[in-house]
C-alpha positions in Angstrom: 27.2 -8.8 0.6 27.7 -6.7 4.2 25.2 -7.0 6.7 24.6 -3.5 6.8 24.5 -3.2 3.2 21.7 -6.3 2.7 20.0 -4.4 6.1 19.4 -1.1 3.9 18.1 -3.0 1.3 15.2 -4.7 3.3 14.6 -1.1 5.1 14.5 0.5 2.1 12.1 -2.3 0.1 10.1 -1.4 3.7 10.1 2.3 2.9 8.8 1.6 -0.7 5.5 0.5 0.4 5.2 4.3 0.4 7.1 4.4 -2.8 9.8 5.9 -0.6 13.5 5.3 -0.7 14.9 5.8 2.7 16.4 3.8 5.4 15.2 5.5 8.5 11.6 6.0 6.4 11.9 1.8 6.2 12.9 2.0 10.4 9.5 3.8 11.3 7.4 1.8 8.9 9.0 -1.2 10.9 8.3 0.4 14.2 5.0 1.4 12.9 4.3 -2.0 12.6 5.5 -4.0 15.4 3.7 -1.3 17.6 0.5 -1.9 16.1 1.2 -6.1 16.7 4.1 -8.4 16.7 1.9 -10.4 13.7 2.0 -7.5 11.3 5.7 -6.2 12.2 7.0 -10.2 11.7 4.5 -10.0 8.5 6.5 -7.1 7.4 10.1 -8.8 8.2 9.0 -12.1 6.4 7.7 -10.6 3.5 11.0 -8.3 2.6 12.9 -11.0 3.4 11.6 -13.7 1.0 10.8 -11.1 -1.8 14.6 -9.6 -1.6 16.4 -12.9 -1.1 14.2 -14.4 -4.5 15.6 -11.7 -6.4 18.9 -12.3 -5.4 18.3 -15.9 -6.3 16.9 -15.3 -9.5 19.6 -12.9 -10.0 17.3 -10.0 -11.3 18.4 -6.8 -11.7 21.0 -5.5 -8.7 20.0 -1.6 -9.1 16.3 -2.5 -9.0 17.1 -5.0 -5.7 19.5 -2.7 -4.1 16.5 0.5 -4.1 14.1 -2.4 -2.4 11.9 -2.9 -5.6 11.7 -6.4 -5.0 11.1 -6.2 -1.3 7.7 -3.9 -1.0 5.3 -5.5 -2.4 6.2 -9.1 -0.5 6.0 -7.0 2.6 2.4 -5.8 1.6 1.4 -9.8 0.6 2.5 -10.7 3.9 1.0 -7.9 5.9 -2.1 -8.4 3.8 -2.6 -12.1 4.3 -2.0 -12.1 8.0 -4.1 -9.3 8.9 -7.0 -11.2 7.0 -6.5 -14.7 7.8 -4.2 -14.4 11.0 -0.8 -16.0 12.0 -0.7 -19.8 11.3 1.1 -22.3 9.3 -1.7 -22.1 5.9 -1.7 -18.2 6.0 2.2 -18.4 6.9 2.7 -20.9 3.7 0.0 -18.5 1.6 2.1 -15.0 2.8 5.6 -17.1 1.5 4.4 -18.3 -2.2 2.2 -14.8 -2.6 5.5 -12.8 -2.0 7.3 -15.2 -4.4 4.5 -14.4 -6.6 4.8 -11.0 -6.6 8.2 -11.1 -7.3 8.1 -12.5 -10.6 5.1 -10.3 -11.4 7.3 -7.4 -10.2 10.0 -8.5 -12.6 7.7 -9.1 -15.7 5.9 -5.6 -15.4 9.3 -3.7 -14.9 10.5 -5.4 -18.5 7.7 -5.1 -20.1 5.3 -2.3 -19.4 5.1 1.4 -20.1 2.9 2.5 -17.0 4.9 2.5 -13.6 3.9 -0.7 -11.8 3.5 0.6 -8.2 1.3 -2.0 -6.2 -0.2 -4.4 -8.9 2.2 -7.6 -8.1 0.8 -7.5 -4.7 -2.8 -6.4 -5.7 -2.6 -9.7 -8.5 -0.4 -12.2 -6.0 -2.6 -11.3 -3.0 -6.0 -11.8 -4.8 -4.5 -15.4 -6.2 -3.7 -16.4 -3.0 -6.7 -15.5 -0.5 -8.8 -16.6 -3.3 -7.2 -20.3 -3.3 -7.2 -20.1 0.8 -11.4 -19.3 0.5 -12.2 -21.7 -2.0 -10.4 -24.4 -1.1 -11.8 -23.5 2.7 -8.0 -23.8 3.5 -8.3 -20.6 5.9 -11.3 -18.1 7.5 -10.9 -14.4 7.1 -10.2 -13.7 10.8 -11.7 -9.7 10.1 -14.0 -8.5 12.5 -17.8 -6.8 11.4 -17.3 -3.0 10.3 -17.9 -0.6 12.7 -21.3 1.3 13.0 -20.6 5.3 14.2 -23.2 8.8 14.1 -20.2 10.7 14.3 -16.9 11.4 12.5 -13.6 11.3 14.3 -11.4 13.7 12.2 -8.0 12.8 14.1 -8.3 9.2 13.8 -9.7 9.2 10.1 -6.7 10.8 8.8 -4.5 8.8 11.1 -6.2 5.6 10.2 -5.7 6.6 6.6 -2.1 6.5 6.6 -1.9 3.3 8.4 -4.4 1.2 6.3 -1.7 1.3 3.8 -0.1 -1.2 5.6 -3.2 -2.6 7.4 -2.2 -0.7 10.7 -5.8 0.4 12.5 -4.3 2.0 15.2 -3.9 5.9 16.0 -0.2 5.9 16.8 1.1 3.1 14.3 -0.3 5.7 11.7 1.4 9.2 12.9 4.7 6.9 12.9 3.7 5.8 9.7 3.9 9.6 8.7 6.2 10.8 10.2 8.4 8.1 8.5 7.4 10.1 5.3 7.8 13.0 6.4 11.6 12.1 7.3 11.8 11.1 3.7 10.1 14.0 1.6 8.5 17.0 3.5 6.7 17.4 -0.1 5.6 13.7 -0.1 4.0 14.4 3.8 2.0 17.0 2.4 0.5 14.9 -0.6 0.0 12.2 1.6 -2.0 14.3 4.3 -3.7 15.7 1.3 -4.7 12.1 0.2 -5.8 10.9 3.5 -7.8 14.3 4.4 -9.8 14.3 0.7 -10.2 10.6 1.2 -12.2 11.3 3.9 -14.1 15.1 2.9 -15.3 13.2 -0.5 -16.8 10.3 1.6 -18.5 12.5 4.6 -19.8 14.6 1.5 -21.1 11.5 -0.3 -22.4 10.1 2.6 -20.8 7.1 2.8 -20.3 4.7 6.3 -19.1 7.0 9.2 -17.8 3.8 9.9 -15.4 3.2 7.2 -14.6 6.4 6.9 -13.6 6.8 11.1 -11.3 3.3 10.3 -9.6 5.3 7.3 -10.7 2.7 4.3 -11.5 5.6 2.0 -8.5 7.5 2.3 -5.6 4.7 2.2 -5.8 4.5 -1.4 -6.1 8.7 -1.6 -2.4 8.4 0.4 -0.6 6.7 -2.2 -2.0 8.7 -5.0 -0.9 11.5 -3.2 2.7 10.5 -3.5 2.4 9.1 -6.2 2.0 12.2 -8.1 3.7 14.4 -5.5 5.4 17.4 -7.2 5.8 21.3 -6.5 4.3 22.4 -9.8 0.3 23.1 -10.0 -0.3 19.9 -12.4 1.0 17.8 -10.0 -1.6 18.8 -7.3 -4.2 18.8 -9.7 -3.1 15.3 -10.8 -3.0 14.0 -7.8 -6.0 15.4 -6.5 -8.0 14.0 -9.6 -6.5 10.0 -8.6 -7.5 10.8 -4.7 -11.0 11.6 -5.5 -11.3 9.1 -8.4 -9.8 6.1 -5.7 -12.5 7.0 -3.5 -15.1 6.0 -5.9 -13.3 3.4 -7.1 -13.3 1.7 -3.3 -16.7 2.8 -2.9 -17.8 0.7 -6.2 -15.6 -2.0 -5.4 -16.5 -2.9 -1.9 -20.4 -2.7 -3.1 -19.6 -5.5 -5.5 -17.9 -7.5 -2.0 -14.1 -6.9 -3.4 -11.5 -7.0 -0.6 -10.1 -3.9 -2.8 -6.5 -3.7 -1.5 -4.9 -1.0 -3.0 -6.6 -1.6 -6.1 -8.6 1.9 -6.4 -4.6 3.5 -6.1 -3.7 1.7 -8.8 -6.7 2.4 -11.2 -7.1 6.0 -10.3 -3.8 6.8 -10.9 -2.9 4.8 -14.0 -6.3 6.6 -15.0 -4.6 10.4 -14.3 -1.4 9.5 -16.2 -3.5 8.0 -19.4 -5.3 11.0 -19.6 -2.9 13.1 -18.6 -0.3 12.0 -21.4 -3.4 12.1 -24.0 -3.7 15.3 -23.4 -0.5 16.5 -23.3 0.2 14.6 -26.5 -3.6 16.3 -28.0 -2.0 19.7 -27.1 1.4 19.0 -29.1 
């Protein structure tokens, strides 16, 4: 295989964090990353590394490799258990068998089930993981207390929003972060402005932590719904609209019950939409 060719593969397994399918996309995630800290840019390197080159072990399927399905949800594993637990050799050996994990997750779910997979290998490897590094006390989460704040910061709630995806808190690692989808899908921007900006109207409204809300935790999940269910028909904003609103809730009722959440509440919401959605569609007929 050509350098260049394997090269696009990891960018593009990069870009599909966003559930995008773009080498420059993958570039400006990568950047995104690196800028925000060298630990969650080589988090992002390891992780589509060791989930691509599994794949091409286990000789899964080439089209599926080649569009960086194997590679995105590693890089979220990785990204996920270093910005929890930090950059040492038990989180380092954690990030390596989680992304493993996920891969054979990923594989299993593409085979065998009807609803699109989108995060859940990494949601399930990630959980399995940073559950055996806290009760075996292998590893401390390294996360600091959440903010308290009186007033909301508009600019860096949406920006925030976008970067949480891939656990980037600054302000500029997240305008990278969208401008990488914007390169990708101008329609795609949109929904994912959309998902961070409801994210964080629905929480100001209900009064949840200023807090959380300034650090973007309540519109993350609202970003990936977004895109998700990006389209230029009216049922697709209405879809999508219905999963950003319904994720927000869903992290709301999760983080109550002390759930590191991930990007759980994407996941439910929008598997929720498309259930009902094809219910209906199928009532109608």
């Amino acid at each position: 295989m050509a350098i260049k060719n394997f090269a696009g593969i990891l960018l593009r397994g990069i870009s599909q964090v966003f559930l995008l399918n773009n080498v420059i996309t993958g570039i400006l995630f990568l950047a995104g990353a690196f800028y925000n800290s060298w630990r969650m840019g080589a988090g992002a390197v390891i992780g589509v590394l060791t989930g691509t080159f599994i794949a091409l072990l286990l000789k899964y399927n080439r089209d599926d490799i080649n569009q960086g399905l194997y590679g995105y949800n590693s890089t979220l594993v990785c990204l996920a258990i270093f910005y929890f637990f930090g950059f040492t050799v038990p989180s380092g050996i954690a990030a390596f068998l989680g992304s493993v994990l996920s891969v054979f997750i990923t594989n299993v779910m593409r085979r065998k089930w009807k609803l699109p997979t989108f995060t859940t290998p990494f949601i399930v490897s990630a959980w399995v993981v940073m559950a055996a590094l806290l009760t075996f006390h292998i590893a401390p989460l390294q996360t600091s207390p959440l903010p308290n704040a009186d007033a909301l910061e508009i600019i860096p709630a949406l920006s925030s929003g976008v970067g949480q995806v891939m656990f980037l808190e600054d302000i500029i690692s997240g305008i990278i972060l969208f401008v990488g989808i914007l390169v990708s899908s101008r329609i795609c921007a949109l929904y994912a402005f959309l998902g961070t900006a409801i994210g964080v109207i629905v929480a100001f409204a209900c009064s949840f932590s200023i807090g959380i809300i300034n650090m973007g935790l309540f519109g993350f999940n609202g970003v990936l719904c977004g895109i998700a269910l990006s389209g230029k028909k009216w049922h697709h904003g209405i879809l999508a609209i219905a999963s950003i609103v319904g994720s927000v809730f869903i992290m709301f009722g999760m983080s109550r019950l002390g759930i590191i959440t991930l990007t759980a509440p994407f996941v439910m919401s929008t598997w929720l939409v498309l259930s009902v959605s094809k219910w209906r569609v199928t009532g109608d007929k």
